[in-house]
C-alpha positions as CSV (number, residue, x, y, z in Angstrom):
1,X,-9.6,-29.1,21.1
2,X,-12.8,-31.3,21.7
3,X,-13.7,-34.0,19.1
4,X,-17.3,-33.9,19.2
5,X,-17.4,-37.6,18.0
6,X,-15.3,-39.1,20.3
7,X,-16.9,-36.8,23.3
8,X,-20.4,-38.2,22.0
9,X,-18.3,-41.7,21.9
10,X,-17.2,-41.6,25.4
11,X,-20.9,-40.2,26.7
12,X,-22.5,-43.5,25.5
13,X,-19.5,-45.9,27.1
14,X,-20.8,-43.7,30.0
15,X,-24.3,-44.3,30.2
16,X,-23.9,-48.3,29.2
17,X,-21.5,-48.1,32.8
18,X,-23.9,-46.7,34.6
19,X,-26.4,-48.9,33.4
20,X,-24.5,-51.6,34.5
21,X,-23.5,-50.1,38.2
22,X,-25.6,-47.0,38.7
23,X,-22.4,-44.5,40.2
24,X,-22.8,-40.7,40.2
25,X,-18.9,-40.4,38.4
26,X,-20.7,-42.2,35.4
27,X,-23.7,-39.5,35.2
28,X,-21.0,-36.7,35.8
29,X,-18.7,-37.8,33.1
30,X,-22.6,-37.5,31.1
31,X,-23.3,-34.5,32.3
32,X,-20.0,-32.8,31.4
33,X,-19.6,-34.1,27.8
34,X,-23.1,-32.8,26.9
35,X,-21.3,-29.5,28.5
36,X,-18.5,-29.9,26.6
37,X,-21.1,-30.1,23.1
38,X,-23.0,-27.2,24.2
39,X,-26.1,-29.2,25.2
40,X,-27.4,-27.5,28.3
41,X,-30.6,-28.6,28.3
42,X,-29.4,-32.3,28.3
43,X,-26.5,-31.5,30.5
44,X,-28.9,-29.7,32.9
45,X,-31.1,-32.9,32.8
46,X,-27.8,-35.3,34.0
47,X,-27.0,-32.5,36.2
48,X,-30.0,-32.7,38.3
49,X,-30.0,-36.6,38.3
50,X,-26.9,-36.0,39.9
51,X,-28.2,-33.9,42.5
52,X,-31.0,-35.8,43.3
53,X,-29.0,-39.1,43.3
54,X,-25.9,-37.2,45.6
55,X,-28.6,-36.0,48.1
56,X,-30.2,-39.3,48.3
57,X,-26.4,-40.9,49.2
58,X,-25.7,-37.9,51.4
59,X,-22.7,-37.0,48.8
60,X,-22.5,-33.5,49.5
61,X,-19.7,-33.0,47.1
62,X,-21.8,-34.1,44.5
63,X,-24.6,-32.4,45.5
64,X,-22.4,-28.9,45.1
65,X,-20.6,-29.9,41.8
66,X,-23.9,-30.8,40.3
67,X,-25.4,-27.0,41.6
68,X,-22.2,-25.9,40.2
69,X,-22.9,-27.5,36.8
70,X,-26.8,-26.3,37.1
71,X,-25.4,-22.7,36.8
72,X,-23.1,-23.1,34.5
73,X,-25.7,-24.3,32.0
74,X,-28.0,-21.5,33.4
75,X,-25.4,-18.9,32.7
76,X,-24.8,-20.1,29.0
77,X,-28.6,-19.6,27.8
């Protein structure tokens, strides 16, 4: 069962990490939590950040998770 607070809880503990050290895990933990919430839009957002920010590190693991998650929020709307 998700608890919307805490998931919106841990999303901000997420972006105040990546503030401080800018790694893709932080903006996929972002990305899936506005998933989790039913926020495509915003989890579309993250999910291209992490795209572009995989492709520019040559993560192509990354690159196909965040395509993944690009779909998924496509196939909800």
């Amino acid at each position: 069962m998700v608890k919307p607070d805490k998931v919106k809880e841990g999303i901000e503990y997420f972006k105040i990490a990546y503030e401080v050290f800018p790694d893709i895990v932080a903006l996929n933990q972002i990305a899936l939590g506005h998933e989790m919430l039913g926020d495509k839009k915003v989890a579309a957002d993250y999910f291209q950040r992490i795209k572009a920010q995989a492709e520019t590190e040559g993560n192509d693991a990354y690159v196909q998770a965040a395509e993944l998650g690009l779909r998924r929020c496509d196939s909800q709307a």
